[in-house]
N, C-alpha and C positions, 0 to 999 in steps of 0.2 A: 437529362433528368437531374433535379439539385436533389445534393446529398446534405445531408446536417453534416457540417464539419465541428468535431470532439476536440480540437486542440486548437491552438491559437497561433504556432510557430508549423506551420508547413515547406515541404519541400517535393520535389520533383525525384522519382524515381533515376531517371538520368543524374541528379546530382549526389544522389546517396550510389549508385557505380562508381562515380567518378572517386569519392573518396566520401568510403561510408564514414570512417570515424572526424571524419573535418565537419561534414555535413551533421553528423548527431552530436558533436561538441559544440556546433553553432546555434543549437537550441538552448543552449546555457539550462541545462539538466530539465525543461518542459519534455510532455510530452508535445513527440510532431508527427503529422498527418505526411504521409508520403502519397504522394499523389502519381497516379496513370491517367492519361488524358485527362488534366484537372477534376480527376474523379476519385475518393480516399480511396487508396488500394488496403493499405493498413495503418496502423499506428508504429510509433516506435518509439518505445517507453525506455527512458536509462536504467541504469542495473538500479543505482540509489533508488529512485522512485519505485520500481518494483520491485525492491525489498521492504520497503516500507509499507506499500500495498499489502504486500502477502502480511507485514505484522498486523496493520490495520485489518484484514479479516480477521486472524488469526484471537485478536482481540475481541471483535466481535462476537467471534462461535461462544468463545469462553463468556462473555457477555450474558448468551444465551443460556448457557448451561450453567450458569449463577443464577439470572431470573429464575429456571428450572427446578431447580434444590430449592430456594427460597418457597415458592409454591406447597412443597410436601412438609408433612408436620415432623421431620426430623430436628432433633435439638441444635442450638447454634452454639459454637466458640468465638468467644472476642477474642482478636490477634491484633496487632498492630507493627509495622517494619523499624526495628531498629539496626542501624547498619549498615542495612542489605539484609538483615536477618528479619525474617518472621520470627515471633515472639507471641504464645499463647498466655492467656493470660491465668494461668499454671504453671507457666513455667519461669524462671528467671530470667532477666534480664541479661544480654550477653553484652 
């Protein structure tokens, strides 16, 4: 039965035993499709990418919950980032 394969760099369940971390450094940081009888068993995502993932939702939700507030008729502050600092525009400059 074909399966959509989700990654581009695959490998063989027998080669991720043999040596899991040689085998997931040979994906040069993609995600790869480990396969059981050329069928995806799972993925296996590196740490960097699935931290990035998780910021990338993380981003999103907050996305959301700004569209959200924009919606209701509470008043707005203009802020702008200097520094690394947020800065209202009330307050002084740091």
């Amino acid at each position: 039965m074909p399966h959509p394969m989700l990654a581009n760099v695959v490998a063989s369940v027998t080669e991720l035993k043999k040596d899991p971390v040689g085998t997931v450094e040979a994906g040069c940081g993609e995600v790869m499709a480990v396969l059981n009888r050329n069928e995806p068993a799972f993925y296996c995502v590196p740490a960097a990418r699935y931290e990035a993932l998780l910021d990338y939702i993380d981003d999103l939700e907050l996305a959301m919950v700004v569209k959200e507030r924009l919606k209701t008729s509470e008043p707005t502050v203009s802020a702008k980032i200097v520094g690394g600092n947020v800065v209202f525009e009330d307050d002084e400059e740091v």
